[in-house]
KOLMIMAR-908674 format. One line per field, with one value per residue: x, y, z of N, C-alpha, C, O, CB in turn; chain; residue in one letter. Coordinates in steps of 0.001 Angstrom, whole numbers, padded with zeros to 6 digits, m for minus. Last residue first. Glycine has a CB too. Layout:
n_px <- X,... $
n_py <- Y,... $
n_pz <- Z,... $
ca_px <- X,... $
ca_py <- Y,... $
ca_pz <- Z,... $
c_px <- X,... $
c_py <- Y,... $
c_pz <- Z,... $
o_px <- X,... $
o_py <- Y,... $
o_pz <- Z,... $
cb_px <- X,... $
cb_py <- Y,... $
cb_pz <- Z,... $
dokol <- A,... $
roba <- A,... $
***
This chain:
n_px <- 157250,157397,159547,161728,160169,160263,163156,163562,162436,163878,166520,165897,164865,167496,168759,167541,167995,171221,172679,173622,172324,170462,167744,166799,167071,166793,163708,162846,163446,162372,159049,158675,159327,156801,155283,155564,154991,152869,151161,151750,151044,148953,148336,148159,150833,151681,150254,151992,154187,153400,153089,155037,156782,155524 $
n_py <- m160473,m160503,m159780,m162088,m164528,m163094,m163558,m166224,m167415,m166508,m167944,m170825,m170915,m169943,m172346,m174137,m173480,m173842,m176081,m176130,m178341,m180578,m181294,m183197,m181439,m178969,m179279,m179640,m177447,m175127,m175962,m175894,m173044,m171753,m172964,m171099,m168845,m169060,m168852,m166440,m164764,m163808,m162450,m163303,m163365,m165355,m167781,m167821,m168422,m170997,m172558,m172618,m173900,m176520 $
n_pz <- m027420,m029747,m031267,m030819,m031900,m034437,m034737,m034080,m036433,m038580,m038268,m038362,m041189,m042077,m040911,m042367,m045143,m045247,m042645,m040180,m038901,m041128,m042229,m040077,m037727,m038257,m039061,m037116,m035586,m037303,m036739,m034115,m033707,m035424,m034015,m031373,m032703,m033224,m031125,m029897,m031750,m033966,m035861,m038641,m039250,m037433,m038807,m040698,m040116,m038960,m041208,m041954,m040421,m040877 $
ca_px <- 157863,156063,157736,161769,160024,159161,162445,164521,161669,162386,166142,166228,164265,166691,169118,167542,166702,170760,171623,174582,172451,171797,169018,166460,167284,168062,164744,162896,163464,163108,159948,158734,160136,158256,155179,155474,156252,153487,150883,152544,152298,148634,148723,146986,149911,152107,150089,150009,154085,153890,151975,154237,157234,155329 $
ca_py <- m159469,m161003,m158984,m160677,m164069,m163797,m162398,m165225,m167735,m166102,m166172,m170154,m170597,m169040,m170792,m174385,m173248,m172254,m175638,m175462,m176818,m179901,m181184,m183262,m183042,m179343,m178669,m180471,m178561,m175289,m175902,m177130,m173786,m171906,m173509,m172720,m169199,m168571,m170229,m167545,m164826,m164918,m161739,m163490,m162333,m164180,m167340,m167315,m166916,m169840,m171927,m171824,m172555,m175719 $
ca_pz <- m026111,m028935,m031225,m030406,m030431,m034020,m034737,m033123,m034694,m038133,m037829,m036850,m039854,m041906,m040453,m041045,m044335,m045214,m043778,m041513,m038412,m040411,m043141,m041775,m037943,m038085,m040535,m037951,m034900,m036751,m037949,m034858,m033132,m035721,m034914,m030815,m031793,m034732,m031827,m028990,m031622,m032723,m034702,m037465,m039967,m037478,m037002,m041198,m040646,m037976,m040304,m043076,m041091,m039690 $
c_px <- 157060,156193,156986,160184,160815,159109,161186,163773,162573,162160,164849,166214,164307,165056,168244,167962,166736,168846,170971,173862,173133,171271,170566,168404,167307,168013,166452,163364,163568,164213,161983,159395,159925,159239,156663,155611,156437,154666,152019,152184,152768,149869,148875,147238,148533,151175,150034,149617,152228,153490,152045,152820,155852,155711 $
c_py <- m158086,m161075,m159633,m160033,m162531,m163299,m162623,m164083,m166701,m166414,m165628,m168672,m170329,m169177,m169819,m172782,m173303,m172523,m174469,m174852,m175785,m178623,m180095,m182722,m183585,m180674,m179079,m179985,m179978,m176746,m176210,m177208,m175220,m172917,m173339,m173323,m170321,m169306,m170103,m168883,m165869,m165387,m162725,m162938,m162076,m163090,m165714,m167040,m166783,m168488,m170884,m171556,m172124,m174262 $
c_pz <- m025613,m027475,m030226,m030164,m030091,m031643,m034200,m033630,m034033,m037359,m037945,m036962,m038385,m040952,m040876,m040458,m043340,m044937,m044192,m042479,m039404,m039981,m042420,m042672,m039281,m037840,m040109,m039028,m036036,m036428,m038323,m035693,m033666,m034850,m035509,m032981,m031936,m034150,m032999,m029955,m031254,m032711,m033609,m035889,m039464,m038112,m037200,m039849,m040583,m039049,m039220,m042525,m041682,m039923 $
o_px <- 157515,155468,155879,159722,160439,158598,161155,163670,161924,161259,164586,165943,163495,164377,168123,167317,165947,168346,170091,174022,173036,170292,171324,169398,167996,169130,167287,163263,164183,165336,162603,160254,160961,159969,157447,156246,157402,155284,152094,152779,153759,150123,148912,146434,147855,150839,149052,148758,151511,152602,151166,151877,155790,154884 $
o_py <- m157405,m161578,m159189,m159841,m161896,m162571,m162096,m163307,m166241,m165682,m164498,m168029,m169915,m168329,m168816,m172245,m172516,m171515,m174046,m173768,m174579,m177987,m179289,m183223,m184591,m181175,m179395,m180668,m181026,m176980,m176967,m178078,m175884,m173622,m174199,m174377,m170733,m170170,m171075,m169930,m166419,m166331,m162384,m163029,m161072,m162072,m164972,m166188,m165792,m167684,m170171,m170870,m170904,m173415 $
o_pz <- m024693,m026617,m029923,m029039,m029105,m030791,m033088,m032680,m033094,m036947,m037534,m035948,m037557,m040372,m040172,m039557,m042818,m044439,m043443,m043042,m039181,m040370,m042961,m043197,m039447,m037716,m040957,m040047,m035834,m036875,m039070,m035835,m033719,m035546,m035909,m033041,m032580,m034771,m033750,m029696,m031734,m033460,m032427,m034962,m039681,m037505,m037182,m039621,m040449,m038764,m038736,m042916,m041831,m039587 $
cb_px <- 159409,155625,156633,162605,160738,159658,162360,166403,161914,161396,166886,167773,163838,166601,170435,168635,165789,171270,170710,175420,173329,173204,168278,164648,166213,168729,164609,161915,162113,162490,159590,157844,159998,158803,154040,153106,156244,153682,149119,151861,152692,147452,147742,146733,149722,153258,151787,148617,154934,155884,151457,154117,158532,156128 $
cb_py <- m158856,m162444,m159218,m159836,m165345,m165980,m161840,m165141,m169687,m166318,m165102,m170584,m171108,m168738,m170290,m175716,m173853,m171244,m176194,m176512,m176779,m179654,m180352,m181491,m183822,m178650,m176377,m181009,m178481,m174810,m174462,m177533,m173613,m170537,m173096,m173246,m168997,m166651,m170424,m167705,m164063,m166193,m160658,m165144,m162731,m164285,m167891,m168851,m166710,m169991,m172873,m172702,m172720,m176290 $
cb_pz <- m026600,m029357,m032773,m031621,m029438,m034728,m035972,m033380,m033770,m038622,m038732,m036222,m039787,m043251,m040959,m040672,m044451,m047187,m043647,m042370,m037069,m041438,m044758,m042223,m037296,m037124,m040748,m038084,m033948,m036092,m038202,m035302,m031751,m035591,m035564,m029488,m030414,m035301,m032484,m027102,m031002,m032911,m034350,m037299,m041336,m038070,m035726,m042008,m042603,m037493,m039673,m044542,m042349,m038544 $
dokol <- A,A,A,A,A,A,A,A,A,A,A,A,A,A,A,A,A,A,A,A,A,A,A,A,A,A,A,A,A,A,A,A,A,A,A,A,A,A,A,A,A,A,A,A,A,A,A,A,A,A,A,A,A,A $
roba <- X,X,X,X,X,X,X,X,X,X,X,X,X,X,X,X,X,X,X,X,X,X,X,X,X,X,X,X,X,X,X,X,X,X,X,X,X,X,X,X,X,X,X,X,X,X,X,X,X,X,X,X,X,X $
***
């Protein structure tokens, strides 16, 4: 899902980049913890993500 949000993103299509990151997200902290340095970095691309699409 991460890898469809950024291709969202580069497609300008914010609210589909949003909704993908938040999958990503969602299943990176069931997989491998809230601790996990992917899980955090995808929680700081959906927090930028939805910053721009403001």
């Amino acid at each position: 899902y991460y890898n469809l949000a950024t291709a969202y993103e580069g497609l300008q299509d914010n609210k589909k980049a949003v909704k993908n990151a938040e999958n990503a997200v969602e299943i990176a902290r069931l997989t491998f913890g809230n601790e996990h340095s992917e899980t955090q970095q995808y929680t700081n691309y959906l927090q930028q993500i939805k910053k721009l699409s403001r």
